[in-house]
C-alpha positions in Angstrom: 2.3 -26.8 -0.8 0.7 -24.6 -3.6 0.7 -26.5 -6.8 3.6 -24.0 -8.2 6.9 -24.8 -7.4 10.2 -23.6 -8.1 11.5 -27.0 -7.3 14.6 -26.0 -5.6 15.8 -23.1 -8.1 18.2 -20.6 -6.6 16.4 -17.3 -7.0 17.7 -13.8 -7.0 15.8 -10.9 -6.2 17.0 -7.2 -5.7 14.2 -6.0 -3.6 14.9 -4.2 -0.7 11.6 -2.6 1.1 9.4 -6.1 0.9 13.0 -8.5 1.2 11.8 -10.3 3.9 8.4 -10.9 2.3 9.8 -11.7 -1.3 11.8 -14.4 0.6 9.0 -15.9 2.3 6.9 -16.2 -0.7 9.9 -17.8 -2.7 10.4 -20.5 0.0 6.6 -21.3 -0.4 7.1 -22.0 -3.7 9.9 -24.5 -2.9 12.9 -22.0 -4.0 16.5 -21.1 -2.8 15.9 -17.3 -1.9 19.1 -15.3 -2.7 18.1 -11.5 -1.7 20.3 -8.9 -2.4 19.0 -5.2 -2.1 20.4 -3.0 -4.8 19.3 0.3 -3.8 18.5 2.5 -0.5 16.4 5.1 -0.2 18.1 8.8 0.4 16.4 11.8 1.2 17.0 14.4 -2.0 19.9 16.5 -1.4 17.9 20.1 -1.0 14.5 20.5 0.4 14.2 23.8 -1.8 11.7 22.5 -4.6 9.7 20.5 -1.9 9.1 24.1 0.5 8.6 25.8 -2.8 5.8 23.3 -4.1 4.4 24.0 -0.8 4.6 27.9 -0.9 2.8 28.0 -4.7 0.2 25.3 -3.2 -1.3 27.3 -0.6 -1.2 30.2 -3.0 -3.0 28.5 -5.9 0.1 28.4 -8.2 -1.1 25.2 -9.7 -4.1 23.3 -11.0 -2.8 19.5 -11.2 -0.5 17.8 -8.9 0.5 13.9 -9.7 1.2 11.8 -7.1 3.9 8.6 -8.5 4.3 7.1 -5.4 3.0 5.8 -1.7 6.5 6.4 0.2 6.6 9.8 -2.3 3.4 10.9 -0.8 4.0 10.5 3.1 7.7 11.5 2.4 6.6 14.8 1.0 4.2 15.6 3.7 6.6 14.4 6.4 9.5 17.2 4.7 6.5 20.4 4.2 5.2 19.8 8.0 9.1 20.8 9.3 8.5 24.7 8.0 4.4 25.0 6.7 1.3 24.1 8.7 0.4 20.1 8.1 -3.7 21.3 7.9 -2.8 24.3 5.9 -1.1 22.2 3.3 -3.7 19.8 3.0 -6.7 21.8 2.6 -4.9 23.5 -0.1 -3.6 20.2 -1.8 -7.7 19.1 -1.6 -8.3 22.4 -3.7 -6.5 21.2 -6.8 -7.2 18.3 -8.7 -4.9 15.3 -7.9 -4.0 12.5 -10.0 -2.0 9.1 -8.7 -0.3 6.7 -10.5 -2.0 3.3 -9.3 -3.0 2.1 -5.8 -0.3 2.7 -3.5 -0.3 6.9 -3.7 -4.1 6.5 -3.9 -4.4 4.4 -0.3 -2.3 7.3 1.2 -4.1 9.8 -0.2 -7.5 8.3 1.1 -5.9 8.1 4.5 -5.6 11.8 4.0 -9.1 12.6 3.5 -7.4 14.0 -0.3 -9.9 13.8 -3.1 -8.3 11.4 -6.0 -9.5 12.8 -9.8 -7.4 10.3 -12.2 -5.8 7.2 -10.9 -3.6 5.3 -13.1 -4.9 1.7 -13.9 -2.4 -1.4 -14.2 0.8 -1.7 -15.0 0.8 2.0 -13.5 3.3 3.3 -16.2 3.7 6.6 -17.1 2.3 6.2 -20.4 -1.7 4.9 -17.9 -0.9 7.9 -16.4 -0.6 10.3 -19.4 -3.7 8.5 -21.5 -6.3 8.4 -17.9 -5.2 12.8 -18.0 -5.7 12.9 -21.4 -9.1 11.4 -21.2 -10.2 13.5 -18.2 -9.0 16.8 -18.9 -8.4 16.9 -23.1 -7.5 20.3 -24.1 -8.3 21.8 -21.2 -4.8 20.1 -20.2 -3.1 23.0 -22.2 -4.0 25.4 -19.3 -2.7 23.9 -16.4 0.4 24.4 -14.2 1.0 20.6 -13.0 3.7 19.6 -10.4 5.1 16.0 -10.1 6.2 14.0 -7.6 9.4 12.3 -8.4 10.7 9.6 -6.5 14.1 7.8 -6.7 15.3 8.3 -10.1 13.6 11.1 -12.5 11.1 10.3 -15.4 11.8 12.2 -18.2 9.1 10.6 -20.7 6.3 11.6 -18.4 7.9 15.3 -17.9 8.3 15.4 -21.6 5.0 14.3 -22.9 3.4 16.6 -19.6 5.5 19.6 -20.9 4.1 19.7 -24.5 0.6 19.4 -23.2 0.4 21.4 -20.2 1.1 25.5 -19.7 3.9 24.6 -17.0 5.5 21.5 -15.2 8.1 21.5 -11.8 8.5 18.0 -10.5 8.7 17.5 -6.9 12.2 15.5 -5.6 11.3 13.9 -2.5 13.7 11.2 -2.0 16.2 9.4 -4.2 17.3 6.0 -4.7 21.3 5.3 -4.1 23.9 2.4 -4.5 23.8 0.4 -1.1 26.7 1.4 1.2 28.1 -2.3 0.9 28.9 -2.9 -2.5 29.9 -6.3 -2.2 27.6 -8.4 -2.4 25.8 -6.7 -5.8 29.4 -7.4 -7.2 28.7 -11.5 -6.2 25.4 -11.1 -7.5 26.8 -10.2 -11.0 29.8 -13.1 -10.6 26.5 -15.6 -9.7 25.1 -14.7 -13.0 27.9 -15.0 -15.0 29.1 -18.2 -13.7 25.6 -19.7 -13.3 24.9 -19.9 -10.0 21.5 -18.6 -10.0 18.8 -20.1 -12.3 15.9 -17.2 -11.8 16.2 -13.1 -11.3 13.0 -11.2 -10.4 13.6 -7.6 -12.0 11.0 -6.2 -9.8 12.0 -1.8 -10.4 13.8 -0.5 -13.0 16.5 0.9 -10.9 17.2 -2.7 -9.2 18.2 -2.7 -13.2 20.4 0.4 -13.7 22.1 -0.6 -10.0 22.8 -4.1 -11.3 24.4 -2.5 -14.3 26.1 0.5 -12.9 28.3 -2.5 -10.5 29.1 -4.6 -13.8 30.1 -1.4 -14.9 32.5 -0.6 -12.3 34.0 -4.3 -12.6 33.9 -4.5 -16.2 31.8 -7.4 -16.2 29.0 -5.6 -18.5 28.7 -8.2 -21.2 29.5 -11.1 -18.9 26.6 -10.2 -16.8 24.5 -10.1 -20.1 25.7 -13.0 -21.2 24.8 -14.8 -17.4 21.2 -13.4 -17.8 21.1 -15.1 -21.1 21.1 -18.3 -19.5 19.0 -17.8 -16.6 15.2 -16.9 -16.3 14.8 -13.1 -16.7 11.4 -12.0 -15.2 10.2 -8.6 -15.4 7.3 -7.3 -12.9 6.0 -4.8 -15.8 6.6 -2.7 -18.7 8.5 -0.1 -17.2 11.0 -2.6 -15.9 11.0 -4.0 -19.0 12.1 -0.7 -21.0 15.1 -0.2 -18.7 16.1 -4.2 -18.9 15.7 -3.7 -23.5 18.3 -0.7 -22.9 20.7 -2.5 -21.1 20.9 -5.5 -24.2 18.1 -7.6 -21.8 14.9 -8.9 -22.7 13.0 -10.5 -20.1 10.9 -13.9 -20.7 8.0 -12.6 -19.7 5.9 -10.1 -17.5 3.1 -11.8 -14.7 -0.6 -11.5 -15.1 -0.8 -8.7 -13.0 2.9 -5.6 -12.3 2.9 -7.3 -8.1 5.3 -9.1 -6.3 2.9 -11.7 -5.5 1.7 -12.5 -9.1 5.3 -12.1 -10.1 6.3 -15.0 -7.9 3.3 -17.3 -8.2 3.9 -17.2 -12.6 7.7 -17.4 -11.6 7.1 -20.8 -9.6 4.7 -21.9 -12.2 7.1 -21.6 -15.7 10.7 -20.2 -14.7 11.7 -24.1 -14.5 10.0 -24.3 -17.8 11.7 -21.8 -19.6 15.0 -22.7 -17.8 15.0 -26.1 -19.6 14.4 -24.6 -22.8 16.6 -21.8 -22.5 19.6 -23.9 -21.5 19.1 -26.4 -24.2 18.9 -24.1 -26.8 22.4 -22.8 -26.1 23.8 -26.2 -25.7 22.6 -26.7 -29.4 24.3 -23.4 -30.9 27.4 -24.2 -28.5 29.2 -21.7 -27.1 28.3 -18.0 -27.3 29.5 -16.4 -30.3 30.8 -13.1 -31.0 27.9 -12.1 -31.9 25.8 -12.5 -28.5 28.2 -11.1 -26.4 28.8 -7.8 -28.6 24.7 -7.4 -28.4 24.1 -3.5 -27.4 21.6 -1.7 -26.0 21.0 0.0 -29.3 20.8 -2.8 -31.3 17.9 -4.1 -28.8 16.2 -1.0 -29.0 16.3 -1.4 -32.6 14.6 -5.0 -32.7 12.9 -5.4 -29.5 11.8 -8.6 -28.7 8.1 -9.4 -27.6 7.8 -9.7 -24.0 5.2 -12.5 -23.0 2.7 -11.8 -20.4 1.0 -14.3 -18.7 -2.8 -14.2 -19.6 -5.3 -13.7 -16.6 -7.7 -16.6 -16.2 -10.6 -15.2 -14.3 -11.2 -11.5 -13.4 -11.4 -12.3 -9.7 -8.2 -14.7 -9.8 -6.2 -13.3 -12.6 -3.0 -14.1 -13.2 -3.2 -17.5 -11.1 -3.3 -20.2 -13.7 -3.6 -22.4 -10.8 -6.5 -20.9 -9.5 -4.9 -18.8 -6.9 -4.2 -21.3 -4.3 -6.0 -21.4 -1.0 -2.5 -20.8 1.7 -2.1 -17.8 -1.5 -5.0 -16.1 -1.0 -5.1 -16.5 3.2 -1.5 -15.1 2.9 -2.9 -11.7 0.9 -5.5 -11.3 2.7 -4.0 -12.5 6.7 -1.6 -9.9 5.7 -3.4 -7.0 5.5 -4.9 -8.2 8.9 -1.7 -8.9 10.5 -0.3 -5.7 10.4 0.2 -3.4 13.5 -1.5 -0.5 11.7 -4.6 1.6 13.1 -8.3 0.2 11.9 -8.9 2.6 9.7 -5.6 1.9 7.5 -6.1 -1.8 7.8 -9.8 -1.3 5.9 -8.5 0.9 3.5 -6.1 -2.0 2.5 -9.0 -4.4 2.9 -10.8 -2.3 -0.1 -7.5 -2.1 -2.3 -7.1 -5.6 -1.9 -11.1 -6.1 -3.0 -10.4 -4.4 -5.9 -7.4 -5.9 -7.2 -9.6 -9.5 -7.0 -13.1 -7.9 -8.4 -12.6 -5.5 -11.0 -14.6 -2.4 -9.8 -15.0 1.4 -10.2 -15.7 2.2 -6.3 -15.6 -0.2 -3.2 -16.8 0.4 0.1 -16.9 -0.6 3.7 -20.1 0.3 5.7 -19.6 -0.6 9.6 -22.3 -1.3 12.0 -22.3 1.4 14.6 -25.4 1.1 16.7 -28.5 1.2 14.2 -26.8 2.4 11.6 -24.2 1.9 9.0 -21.3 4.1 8.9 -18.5 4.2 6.0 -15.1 3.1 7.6 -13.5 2.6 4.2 -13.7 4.1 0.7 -12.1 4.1 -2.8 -13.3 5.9 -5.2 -14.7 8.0 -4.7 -15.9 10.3 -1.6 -13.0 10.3 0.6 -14.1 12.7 2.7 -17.5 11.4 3.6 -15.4 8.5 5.8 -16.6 8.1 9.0 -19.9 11.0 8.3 -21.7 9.0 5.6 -24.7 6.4 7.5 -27.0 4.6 5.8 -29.9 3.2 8.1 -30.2 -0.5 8.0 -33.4 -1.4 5.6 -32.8 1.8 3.4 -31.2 1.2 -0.1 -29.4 -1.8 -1.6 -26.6 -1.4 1.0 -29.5 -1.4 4.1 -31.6 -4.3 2.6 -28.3 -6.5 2.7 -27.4 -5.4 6.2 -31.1 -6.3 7.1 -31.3 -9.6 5.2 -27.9 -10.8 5.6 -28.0 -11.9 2.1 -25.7 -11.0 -0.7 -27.2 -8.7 -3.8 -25.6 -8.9 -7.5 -27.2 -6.8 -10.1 -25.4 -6.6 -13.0 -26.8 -3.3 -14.8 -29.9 -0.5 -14.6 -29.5 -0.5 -10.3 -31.0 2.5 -10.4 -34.4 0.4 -11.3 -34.4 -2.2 -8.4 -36.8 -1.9 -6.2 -34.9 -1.9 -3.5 -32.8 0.9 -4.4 -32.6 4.5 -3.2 -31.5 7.8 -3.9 -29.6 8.9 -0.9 -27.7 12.9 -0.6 -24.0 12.4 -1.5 -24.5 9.0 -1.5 -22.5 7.6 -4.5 -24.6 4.5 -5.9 -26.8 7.0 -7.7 -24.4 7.3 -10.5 -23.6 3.5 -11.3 -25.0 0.8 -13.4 -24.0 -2.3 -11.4 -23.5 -3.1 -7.8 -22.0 -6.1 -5.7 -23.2 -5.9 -1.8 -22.7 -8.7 0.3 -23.4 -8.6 4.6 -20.1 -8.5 6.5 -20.8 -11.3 9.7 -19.0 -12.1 12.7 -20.9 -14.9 15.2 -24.3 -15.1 13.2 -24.4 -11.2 13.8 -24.2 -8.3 10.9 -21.3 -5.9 11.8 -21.4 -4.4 8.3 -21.5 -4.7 4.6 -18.7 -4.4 1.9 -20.2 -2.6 -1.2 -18.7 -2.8 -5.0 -19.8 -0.6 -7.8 -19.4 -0.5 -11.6 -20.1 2.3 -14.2 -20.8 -0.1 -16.8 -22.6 -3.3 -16.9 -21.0 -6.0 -15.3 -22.4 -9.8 -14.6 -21.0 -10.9 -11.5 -19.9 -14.6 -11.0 -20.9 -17.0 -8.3 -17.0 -17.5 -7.6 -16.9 -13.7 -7.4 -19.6 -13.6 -5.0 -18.7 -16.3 -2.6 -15.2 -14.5 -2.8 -16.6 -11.4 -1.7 -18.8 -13.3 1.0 -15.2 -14.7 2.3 -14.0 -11.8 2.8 -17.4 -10.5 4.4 -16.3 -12.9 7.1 -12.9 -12.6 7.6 -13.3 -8.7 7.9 -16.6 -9.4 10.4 -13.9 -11.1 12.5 -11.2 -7.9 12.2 -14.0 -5.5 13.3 -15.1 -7.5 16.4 -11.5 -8.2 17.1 -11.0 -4.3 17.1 -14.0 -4.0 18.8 -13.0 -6.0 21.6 -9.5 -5.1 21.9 -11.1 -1.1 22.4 -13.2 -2.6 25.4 -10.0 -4.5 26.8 -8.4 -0.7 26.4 -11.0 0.7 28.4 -11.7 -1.8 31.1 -7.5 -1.7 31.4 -7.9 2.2 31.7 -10.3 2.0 34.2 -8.8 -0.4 36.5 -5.8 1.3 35.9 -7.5 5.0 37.2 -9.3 3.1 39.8 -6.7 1.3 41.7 -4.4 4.9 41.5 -7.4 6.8 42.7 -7.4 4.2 45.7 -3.7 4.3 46.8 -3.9 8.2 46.2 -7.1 8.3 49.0 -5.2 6.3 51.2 -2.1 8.7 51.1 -4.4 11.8 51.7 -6.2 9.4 54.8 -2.8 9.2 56.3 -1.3 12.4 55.6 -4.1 15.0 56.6 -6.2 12.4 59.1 -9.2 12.2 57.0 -12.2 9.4 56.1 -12.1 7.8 52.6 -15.0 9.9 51.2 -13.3 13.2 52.4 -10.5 12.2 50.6 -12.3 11.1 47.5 -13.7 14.7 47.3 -11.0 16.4 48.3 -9.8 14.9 44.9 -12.7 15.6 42.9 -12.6 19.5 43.7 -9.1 19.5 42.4 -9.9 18.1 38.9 -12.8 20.4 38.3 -10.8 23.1 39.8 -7.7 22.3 37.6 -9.5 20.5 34.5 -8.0 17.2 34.9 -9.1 13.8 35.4 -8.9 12.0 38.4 -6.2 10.0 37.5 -4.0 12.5 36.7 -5.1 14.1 40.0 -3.9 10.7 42.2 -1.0 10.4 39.9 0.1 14.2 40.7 -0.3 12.8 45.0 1.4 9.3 44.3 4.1 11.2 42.8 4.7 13.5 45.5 4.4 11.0 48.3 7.0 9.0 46.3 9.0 12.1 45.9 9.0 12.5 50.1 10.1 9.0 50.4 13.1 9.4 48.2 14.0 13.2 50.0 13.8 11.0 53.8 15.9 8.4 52.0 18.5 11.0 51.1 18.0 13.3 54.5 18.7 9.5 56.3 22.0 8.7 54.4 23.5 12.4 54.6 22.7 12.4 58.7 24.3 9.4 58.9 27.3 10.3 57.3 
């Protein structure tokens, strides 16, 4: 068990996408799970602002478009393909410059070959989002037409501050966020509160929030609920969340390390029992609630925010783990990103956001081994559209001489001067000032190298080198796996084609008196003549000799009768 532990705390969460995964993680940590989702996803009512997004796109109606979320950004392609060209919309949507709010829209994106301009950094709020535009497009701001894609619930501080800086803003509905259908068990969740049946909530959106709310609401239970929340531990997964809790009369104890469900959870198990304790002795002292508590308002909140605490990160590679990040922590991160039934390609791409969230870096990159060369299989920032065509041969640059040596390489500023580097075409190291490489290994063998970059100076640690080395291997065992598993498809294929291809010769043997190689290219002229393979040749014979059988079946049975 990881040194954080809830110690057998009944915790609520409101999550509904990751519910299963929130639960899991809360029993590690030696908790009740209660989970209770407070929202469902909708599509928007009208597909109108979507198709008409669509339409200006492809005629160069704007100059900006911001991506808010990962659901937001397959959602929205997903409604456009059912009236425009999929290609014709993305090659116009790589024509503009696009901006995301933090990793989720940006992994999509990637997937999309979509170049990515501004991306948001942590806690991904709004107000990230409007200072990273401000920075990369200053006045020049004032002449764009921007479109934004909204998800769930609207946000009117980010259209606000877009619409004074900007020459025109439309935001983008793609889907919405709705009461569940079952309102019954939100309603027990706000009677648990109040009566003190739950000791922790995880606040983990801001419309789990308004949801919670909207059902007090509806059983007049408002300040009862706020009361409950008084005397349980409040946690908050970032500022955002936070905002919408301080309007409701709610001020979390504190935010995690880092705005993620696993950080959230980890800092929960670590101090919620903590501030439990102190929390519920404190209001034994005063007594019972006063009048004065339970008339608290949103306004009055607003007026005299509290601080919220955050938890302070303790390294850059592990931050946000006060106990170090836990060894059955990190193999559950990382197993699963390996563990899910997605194609190769997405699994890498979550391999590098994953990197990045340990190691803070500008660019990361994963280089493959592809006969003698090294081929880019996984990219963030930037060059998204050099996956899969970018190759560096092994020996040739900083990335080459690690693939060669099998050795990790740190340098922590002025790359550009190690002798071992080299200026490649298109190839990004040329611009930055540090870079992290270490060999990616599977059996003794290099199968690739996972590359880091920084724009500034940056002194790697040993603990962030061995990390990355870790993670060398474990990624070395993913790409032989999928490696292997391509083979297996292959040999499967061909045994598959070869034992049709046999049955179908001995059909044609018996049917039209033939030898086996007569019949063999008697098949062959029919799959040059009519471009298909020869399995789908002795499929088309199997099927029509099965297709006679069943007809003398059926000729048998009607005679008889």
């Amino acid at each position: 068990m990881a040194h954080a532990s809830f110690n057998g705390l009944r915790v609520l969460s409101l999550e509904s996408r990751r519910a299963i995964e929130v639960a899991k993680l809360i029993r590690t940590y030696d908790g009740e799970p209660l989970i209770v989702s407070a929202m469902r996803e909708v599509p928007a009512s009208s597909h109108k602002q979507v198709f008409e997004f669509a339409n200006g796109l492809m005629h160069s109606d704007f100059d900006l478009v911001v991506f808010l979320t990962g659901v937001g950004v397959r959602t929205l392609l997903n409604v456009v393909e059912t009236k425009y060209d999929r290609e014709a919309f993305l090659t116009a949507l790589r024509s503009v410059k696009v901006a995301c709010r933090g990793p989720k829209p940006s992994s999509v994106l990637r997937e999309l070959n979509v170049p990515i301009v501004v991306s948001a950094p942590e806690p991904c709020t709004w107000r990230e989002m409007l200072s990273c535009l401000d920075t990369e497009f200053g006045d020049s701001l004032g002449q764009f037409r921007v479109a934004v894609q909204e998800y769930g619930a609207s946000n009117p501080e980010l259209l606000s501050a877009l619409t004074e800086r900007s020459k025109e803003v439309i935001k983008v509905p793609v889907y919405q966020w709705a009461l569940p259908d079952d309102l019954q068990p939100l309603r027990e969740c706000v009677l648990g509160i109040a009566n003190g049946s739950v000791d922790v909530v995880l606040f983990m959106t801001a419309v789990q929030v308004i949801h919670l709310f909207q059902v007090a609401e509806q059983m007049n239970y408002v300040n009862e609920l706020r009361q409950g929340l008084e005397a349980v531990a409040v946690l908050s997964i970032g500022p955002t969340t936070t905002e919408e809790l301080r309007h409701y009369g709610v001020t979390p104890d504190f935010e995690p390390s880092r705005p993620k469900m696993g950080f959230l959870v980890n800092e929960a198990a670590q101090y919620a029992g903590r501030l439990l304790d102190e929390k519920r002795s404190k209001m034994l002292n005063l007594g019972p609630r006063g009048g004065v508590a339970a008339a608290t308002t949103a306004r009055d909140v607003e007026e005299q925010p509290a601080p919220v605490k955050r938890v302070a990160p303790s390294t850059p590679a592990m931050a946000g783990f006060r106990d170090g990040l836990a060894a059955f922590d990190f193999l559950h991160e990382i197993s699963s990103r390996f563990a899910s039934a997605d194609s190769f390609h997405v699994v890498l791409n979550r391999i590098v956001d994953f990197v990045s969230t340990l190691i803070p870096c500008d660019s990361c990159f994963i280089y493959v081994l592809e006969q003698d060369k090294l081929l880019l299989r996984a990219s963030k920032n930037p060059h998204a559209d050099v996956v899969d065509h970018l190759g560096v041969k092994i020996g040739q640059g900083i990335t080459g001489w690690v693939a060669q040596h099998r050795e990790p390489v740190a340098i922590a500023s002025n790359a550009a001067n190690d002798p071992r580097f080299q200026v490649f075409r298109n190839l990004p190291e040329d611009h930055f000032e540090a870079i992290l490489c270490v060999p990616i290994l599977c059996a003794s063998k290099i199968v690739g190298v996972i590359t880091l970059q920084h724009r500034k100076p940056y002194d790697h640690k040993q603990q962030e080198v061995r990390l990355l080395s870790m993670i060398g291997f474990l990624v070395g065992a993913e790409i032989e796996r999928a490696r292997l598993e391509d083979k297996n498809v292959e040999l499967s294929d061909r045994l598959e084609t070869r034992i049709a291809v046999d049955r179908a010769k001995g059909i044609l043997q018996r049917d039209l008196a033939i030898d086996e190689s007569e019949a063999y290219r008697m098949m062959q002229r029919e799959s040059r003549q009519r471009r298909k393979s020869m399995r789908e040749i002795a499929e088309a014979v199997l099927l029509s000799d099965e297709l006679k059988t069943v007809r003398g079946t059926i000729e048998q049975k009607q005679h008889k009768g």
